[in-house]
N, CA, C and O of each residue as an XYZ file, in Angstrom:
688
protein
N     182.369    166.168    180.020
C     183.673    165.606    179.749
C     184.708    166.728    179.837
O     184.533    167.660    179.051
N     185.969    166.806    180.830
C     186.684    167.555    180.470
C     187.560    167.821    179.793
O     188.322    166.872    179.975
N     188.083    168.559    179.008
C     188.919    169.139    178.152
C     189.714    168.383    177.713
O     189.809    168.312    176.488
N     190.560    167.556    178.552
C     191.511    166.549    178.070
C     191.044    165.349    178.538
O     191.813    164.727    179.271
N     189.674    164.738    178.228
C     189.210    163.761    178.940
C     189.158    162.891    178.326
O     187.974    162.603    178.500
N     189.759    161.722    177.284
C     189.562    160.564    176.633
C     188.936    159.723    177.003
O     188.549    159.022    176.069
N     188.527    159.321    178.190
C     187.905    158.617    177.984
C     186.718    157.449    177.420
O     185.554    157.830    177.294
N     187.054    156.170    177.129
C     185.530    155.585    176.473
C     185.252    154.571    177.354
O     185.672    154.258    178.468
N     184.432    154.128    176.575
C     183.952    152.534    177.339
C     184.380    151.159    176.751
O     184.198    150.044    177.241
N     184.973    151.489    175.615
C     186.552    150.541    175.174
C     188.167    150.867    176.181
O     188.773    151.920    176.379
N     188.366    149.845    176.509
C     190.150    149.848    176.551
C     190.925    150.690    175.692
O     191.067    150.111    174.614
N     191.615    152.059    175.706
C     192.766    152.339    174.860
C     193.825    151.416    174.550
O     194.239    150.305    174.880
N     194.028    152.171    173.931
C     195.960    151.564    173.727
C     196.633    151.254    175.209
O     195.915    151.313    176.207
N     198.090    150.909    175.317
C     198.861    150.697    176.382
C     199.347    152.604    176.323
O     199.282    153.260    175.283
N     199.694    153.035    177.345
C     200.455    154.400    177.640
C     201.566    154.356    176.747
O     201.922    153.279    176.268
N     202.278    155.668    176.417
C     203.156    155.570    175.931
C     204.589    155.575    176.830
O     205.793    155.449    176.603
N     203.949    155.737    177.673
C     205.213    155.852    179.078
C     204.385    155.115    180.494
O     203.227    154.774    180.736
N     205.920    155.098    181.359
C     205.930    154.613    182.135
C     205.950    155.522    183.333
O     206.500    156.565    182.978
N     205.579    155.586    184.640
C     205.779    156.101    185.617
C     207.046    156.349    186.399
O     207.212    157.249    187.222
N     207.955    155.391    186.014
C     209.496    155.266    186.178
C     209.910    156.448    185.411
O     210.455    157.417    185.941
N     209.601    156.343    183.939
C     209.985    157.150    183.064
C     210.438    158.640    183.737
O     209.577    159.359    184.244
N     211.620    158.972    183.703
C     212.678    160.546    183.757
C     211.797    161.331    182.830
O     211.069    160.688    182.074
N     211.771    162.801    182.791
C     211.533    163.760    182.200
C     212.582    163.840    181.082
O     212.265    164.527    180.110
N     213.776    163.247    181.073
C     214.406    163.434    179.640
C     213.725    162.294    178.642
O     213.738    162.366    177.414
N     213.282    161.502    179.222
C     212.940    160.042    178.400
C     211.435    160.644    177.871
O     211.139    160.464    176.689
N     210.938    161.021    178.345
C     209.500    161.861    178.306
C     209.462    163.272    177.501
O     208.394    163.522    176.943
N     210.285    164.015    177.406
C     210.832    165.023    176.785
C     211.480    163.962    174.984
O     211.113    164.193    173.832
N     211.928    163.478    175.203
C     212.635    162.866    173.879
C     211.511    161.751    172.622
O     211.260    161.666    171.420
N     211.109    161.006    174.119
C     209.385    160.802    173.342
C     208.453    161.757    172.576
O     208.076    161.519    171.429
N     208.119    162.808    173.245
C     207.370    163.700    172.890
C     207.861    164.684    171.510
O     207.091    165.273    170.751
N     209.127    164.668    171.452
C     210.043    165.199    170.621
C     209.673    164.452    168.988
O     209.119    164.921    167.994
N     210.184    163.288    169.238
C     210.643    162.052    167.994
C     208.663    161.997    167.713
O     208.298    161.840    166.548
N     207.865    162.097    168.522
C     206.554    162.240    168.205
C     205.861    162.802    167.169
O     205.012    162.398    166.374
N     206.740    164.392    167.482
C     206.198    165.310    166.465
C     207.194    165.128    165.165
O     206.878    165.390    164.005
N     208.050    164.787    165.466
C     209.191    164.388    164.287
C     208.349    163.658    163.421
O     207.878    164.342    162.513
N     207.912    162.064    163.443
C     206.959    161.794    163.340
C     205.822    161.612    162.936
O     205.292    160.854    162.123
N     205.443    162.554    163.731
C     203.910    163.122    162.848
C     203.961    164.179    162.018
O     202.975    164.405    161.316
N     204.967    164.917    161.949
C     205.598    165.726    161.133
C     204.976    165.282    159.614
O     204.027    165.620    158.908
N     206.134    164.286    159.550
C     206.458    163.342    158.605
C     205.277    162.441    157.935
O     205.060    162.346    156.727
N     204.402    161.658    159.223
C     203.491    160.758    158.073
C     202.351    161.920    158.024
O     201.462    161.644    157.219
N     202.257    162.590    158.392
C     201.328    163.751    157.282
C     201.306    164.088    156.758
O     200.374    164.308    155.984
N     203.176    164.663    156.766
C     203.171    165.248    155.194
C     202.982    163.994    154.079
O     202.168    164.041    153.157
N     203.782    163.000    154.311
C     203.654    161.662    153.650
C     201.749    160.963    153.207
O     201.531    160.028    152.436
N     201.063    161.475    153.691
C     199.780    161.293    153.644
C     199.440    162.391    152.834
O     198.481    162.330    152.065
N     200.008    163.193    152.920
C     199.133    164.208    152.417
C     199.816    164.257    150.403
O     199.308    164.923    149.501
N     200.644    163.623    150.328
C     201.413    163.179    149.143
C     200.910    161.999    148.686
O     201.534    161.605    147.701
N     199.839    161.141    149.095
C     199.667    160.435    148.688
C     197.964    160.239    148.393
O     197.558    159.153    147.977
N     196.987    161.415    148.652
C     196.030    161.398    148.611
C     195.140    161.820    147.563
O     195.480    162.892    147.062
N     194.355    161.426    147.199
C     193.751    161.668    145.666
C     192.683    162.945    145.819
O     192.327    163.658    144.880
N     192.309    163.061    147.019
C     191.459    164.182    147.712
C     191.728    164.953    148.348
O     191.924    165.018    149.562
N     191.794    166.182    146.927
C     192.685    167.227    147.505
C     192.209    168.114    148.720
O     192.949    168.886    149.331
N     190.825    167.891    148.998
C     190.716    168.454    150.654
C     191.669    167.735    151.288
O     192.839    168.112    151.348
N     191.298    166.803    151.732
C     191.839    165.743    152.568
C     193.004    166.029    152.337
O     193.452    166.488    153.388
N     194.024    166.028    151.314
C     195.397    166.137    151.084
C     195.699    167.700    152.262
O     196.400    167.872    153.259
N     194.886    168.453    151.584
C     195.130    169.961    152.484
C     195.267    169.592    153.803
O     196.285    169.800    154.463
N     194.380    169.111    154.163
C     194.057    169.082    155.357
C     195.415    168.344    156.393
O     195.739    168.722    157.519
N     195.967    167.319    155.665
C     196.846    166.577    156.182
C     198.112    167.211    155.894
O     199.120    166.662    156.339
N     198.232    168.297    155.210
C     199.161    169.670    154.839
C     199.508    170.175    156.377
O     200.498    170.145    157.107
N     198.217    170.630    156.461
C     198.105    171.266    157.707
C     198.521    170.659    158.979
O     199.287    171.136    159.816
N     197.926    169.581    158.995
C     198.488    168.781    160.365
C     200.080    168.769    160.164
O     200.700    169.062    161.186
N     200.762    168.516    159.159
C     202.569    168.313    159.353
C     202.622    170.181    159.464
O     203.650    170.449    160.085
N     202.129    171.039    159.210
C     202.211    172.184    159.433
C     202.310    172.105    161.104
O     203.346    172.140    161.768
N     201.339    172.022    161.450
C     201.113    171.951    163.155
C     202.141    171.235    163.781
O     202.903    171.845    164.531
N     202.307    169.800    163.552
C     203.206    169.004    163.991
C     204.774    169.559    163.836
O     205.478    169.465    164.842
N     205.282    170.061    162.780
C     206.480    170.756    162.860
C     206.491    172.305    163.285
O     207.581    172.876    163.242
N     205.450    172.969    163.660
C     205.733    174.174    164.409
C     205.359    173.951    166.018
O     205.593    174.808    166.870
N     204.765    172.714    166.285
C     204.731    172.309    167.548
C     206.301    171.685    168.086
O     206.623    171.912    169.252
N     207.262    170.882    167.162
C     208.075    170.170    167.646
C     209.485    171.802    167.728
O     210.393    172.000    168.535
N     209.087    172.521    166.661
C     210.108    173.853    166.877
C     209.511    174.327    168.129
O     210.253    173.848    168.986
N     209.009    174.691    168.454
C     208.288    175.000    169.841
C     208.608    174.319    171.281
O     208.459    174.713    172.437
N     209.128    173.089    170.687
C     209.815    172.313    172.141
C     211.346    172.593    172.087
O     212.102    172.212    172.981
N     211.710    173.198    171.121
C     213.514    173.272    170.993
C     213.925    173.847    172.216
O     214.783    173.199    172.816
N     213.456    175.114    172.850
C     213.948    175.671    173.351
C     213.976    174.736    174.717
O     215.062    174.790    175.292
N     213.076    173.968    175.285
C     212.428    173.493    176.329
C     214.101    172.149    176.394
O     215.003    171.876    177.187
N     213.704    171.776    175.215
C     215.317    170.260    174.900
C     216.561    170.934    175.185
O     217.455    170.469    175.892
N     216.571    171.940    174.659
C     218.064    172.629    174.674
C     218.354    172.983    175.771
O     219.471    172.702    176.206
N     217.261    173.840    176.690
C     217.900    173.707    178.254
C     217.954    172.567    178.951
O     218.729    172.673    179.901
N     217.421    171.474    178.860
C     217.367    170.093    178.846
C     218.681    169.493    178.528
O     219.128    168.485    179.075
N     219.313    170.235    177.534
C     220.852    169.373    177.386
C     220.261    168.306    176.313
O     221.120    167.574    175.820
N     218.762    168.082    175.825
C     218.339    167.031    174.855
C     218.758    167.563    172.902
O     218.601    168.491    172.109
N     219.473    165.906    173.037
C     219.010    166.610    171.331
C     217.883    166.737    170.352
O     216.851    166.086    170.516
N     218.011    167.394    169.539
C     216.462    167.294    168.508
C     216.768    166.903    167.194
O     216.011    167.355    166.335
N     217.867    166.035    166.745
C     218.525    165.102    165.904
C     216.619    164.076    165.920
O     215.973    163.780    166.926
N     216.322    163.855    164.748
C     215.364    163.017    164.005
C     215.754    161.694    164.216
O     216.781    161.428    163.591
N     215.340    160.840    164.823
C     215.570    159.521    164.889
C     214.942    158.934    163.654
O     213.838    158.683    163.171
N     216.518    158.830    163.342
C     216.061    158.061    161.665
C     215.561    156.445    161.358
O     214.945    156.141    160.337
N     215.955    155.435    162.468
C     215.344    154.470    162.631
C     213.540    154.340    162.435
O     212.861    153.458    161.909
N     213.087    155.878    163.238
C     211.799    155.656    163.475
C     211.398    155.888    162.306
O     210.423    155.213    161.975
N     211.801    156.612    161.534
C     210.863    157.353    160.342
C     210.762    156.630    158.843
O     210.144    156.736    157.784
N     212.061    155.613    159.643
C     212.243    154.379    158.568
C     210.381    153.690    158.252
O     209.918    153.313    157.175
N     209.796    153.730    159.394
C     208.410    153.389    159.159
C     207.471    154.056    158.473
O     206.421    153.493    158.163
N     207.795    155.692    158.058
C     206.391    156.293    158.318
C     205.907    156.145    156.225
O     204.726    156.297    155.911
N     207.212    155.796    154.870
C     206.184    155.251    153.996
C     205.167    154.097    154.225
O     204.041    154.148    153.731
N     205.583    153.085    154.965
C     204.772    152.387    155.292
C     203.273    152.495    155.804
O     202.264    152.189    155.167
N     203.335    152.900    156.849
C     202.244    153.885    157.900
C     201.223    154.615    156.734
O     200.041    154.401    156.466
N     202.189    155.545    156.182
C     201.306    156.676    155.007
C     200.740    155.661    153.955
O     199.710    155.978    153.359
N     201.322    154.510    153.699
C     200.667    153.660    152.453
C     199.264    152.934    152.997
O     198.242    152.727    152.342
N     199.534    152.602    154.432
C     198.599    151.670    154.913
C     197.439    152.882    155.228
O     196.261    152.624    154.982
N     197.850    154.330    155.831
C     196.741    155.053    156.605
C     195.869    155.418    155.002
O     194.639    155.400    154.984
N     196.448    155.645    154.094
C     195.515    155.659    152.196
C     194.933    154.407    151.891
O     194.156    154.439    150.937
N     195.083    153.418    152.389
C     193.984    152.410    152.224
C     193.237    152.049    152.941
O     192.836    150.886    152.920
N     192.666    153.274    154.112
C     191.230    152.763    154.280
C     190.741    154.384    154.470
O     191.281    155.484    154.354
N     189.683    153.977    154.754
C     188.518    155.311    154.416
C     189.157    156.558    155.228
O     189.827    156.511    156.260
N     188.879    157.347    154.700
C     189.041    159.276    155.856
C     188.147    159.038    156.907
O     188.201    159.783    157.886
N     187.323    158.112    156.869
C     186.348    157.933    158.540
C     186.740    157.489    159.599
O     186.523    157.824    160.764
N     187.758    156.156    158.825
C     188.599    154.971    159.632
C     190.217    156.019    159.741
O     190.679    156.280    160.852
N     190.585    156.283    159.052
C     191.581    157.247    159.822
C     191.343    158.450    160.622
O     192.386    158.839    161.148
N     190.575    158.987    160.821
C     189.628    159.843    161.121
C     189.705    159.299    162.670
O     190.237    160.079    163.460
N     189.241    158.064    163.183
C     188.836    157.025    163.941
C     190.634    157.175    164.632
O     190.720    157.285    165.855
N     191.404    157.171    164.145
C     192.508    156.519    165.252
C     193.352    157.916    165.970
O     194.436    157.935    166.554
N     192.405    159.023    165.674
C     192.747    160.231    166.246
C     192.850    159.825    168.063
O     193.711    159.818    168.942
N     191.490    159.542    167.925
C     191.135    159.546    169.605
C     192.068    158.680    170.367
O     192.447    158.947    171.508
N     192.373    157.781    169.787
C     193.259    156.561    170.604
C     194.763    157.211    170.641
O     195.430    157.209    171.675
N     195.160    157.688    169.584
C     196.347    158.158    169.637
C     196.514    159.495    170.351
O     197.688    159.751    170.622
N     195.661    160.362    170.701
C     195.860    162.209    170.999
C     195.210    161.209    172.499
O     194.862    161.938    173.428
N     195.104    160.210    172.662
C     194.325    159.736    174.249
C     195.793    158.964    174.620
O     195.919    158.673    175.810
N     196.735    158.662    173.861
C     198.281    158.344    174.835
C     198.727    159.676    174.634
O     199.161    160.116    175.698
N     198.778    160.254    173.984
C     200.130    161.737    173.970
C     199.376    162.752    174.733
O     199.953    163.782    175.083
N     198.385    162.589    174.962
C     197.860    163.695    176.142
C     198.588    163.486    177.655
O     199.190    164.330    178.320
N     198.333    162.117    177.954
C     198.969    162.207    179.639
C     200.131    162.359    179.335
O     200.653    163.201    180.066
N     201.324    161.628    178.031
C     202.954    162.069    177.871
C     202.918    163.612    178.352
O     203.504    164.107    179.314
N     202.184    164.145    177.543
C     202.513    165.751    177.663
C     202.492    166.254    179.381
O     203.464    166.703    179.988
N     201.139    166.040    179.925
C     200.636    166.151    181.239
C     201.709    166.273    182.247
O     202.086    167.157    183.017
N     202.205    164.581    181.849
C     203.300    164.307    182.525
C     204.427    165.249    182.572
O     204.884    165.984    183.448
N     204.710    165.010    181.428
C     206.081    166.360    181.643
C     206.064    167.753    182.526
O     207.055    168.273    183.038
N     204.717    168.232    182.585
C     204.415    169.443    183.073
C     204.380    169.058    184.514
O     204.650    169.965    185.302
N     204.042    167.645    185.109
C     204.075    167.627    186.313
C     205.635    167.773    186.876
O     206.076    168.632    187.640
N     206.494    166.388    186.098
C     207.943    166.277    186.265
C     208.764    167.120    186.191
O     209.892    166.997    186.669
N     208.204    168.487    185.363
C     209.248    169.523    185.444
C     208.577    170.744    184.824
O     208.420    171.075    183.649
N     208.034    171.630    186.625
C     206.892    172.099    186.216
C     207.678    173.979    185.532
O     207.042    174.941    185.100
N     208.994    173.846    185.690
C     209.522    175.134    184.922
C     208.897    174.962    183.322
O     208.508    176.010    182.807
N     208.839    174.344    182.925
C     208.635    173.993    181.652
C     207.073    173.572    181.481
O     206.790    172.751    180.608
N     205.934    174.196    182.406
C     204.470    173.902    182.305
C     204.702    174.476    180.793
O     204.880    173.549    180.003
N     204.737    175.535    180.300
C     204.353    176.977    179.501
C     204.451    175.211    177.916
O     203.590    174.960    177.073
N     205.301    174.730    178.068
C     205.727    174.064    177.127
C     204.891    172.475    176.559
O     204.711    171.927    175.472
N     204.632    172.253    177.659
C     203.649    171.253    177.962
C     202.156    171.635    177.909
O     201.307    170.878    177.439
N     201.926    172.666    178.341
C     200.351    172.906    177.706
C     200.279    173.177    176.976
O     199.187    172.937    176.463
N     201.353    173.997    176.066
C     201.436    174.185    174.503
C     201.266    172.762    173.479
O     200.796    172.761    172.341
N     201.896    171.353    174.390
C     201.624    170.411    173.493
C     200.691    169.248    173.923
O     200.668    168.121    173.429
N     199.742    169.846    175.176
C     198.415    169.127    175.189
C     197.687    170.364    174.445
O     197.122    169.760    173.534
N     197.495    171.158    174.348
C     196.499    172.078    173.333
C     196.486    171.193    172.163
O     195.510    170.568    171.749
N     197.750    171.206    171.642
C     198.291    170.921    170.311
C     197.429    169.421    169.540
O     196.945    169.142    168.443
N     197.625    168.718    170.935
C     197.054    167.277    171.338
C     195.617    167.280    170.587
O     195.199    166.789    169.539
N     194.825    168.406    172.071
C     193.657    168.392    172.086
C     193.102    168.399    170.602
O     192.346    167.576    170.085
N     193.807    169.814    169.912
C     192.977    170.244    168.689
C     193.232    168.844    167.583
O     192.304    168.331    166.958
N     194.312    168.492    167.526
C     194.762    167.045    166.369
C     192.972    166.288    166.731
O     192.242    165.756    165.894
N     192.698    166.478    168.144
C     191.521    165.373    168.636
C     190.708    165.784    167.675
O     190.375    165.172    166.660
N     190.339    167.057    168.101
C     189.206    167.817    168.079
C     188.667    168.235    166.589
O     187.530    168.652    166.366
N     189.827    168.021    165.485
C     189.759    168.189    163.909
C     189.285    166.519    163.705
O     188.391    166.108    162.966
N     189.744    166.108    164.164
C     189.013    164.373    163.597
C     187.645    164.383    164.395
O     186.724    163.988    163.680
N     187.401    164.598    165.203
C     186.111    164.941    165.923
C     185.218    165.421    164.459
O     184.341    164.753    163.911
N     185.561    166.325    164.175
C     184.797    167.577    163.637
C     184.327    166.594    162.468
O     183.157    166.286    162.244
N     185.732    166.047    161.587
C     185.641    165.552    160.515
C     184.649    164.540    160.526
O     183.819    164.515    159.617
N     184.623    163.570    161.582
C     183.557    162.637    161.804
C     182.163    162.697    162.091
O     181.502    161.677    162.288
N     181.763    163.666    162.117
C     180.452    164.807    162.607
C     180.006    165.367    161.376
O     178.930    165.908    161.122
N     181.247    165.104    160.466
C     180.837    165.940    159.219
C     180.628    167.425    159.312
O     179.656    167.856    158.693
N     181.270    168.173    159.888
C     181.735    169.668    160.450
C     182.721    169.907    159.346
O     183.016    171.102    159.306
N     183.297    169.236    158.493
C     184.550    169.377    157.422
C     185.244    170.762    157.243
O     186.423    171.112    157.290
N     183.407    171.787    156.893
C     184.196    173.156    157.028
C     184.676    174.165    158.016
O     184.885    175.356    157.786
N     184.855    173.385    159.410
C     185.353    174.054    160.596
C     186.150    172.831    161.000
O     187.187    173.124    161.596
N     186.016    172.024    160.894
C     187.487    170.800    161.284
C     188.717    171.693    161.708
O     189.369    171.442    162.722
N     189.044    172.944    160.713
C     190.988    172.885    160.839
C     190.814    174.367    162.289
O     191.614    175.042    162.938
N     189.629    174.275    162.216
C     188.999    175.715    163.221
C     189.950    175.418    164.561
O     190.185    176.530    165.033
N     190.625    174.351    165.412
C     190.495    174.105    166.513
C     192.413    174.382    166.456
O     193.161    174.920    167.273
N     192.643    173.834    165.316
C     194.317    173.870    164.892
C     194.780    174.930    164.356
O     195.973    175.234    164.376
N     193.756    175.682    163.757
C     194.100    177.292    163.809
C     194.380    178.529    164.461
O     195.077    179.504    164.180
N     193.353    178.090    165.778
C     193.503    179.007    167.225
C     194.761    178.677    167.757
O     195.264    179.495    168.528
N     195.470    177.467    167.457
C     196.468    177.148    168.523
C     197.370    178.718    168.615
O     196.961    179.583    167.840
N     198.568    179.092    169.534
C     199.097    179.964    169.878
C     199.992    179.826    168.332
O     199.811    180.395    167.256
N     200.833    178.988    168.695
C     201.901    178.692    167.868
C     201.407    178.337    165.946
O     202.188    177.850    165.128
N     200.036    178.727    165.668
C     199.956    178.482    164.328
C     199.503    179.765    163.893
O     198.995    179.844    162.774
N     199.610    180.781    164.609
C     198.796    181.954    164.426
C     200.464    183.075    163.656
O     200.313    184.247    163.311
């Protein structure tokens, strides 16, 4: 399987983009993403009775907001803003209430489906505007490892899970 290879033998989700889709529309997605995930992690991680697990979901809004500072520079020559779309985040107590009522296995579980749409977003960008590869493999890495810690966790690897989100460039 390669590196960024999601594939299963279930149907994913729908893409998160379109082929029409501009590199600013793709750039602004990817943005409000980590905004985002920023957010219902830390929000998860505030709401968890298990304080591994709480850590752990520490860490991911750790990652997720030094990944989305990491695209500033990429938006700003872009002419994009990095203003928080507050509409979206209007969702994420919700999200964080619902992802605490079911098991760390079953959330654990919606890694793959989700890091299996934001992998080609990222891809994409690097094709559409390949000055800005350096930026885009920074946030399929980023991708990969989010995979690759729920991987671990589900394997029951627990004490190397955050191993994959630690190497990243940008968490070091």
């Amino acid at each position: 399987m390669a590196e960024t290879d999601t594939s299963t033998d279930t149907p994913g989700p729908p893409p998160l983009f379109s082929a029409d889709d501009g590199v600013a529309t793709l750039w602004v997605q990817a943005y409000q993403g980590e905004v985002l995930g920023e957010a219902l992690f830390g929000a998860i991680a505030a709401r968890l009775s298990d304080a591994g697990h709480a850590t752990k979901m520490g860490v991911l809004a750790t990652v997720e907001r030094r990944t989305k500072e990491a695209m500033v520079p990429a938006l700003e020559r872009a002419g994009i803003s990095t203003e928080p779309d507050v509409d979206m985040l209007h969702g994420v107590e919700a999200l964080a209430t619902g992802a605490v009522a079911i098991t760390w296995a079953e959330l654990m579980a919606t890694f793959e489906p989700l890091t299996g749409q934001y992998i080609p977003l990222y891809e994409r960008i690097g094709e559409l505007d390949p000055s800005e590869k350096e930026t885009s493999d920074l946030l399929v890495a980023h991708e990969v490892a989010l995979r690759d810690f729920a991987r671990a966790e589900l394997a029951g690897d627990a004490a190397r899970s955050l191993d994959p989100l630690h190497a990243l460039a940008h968490m070091r």
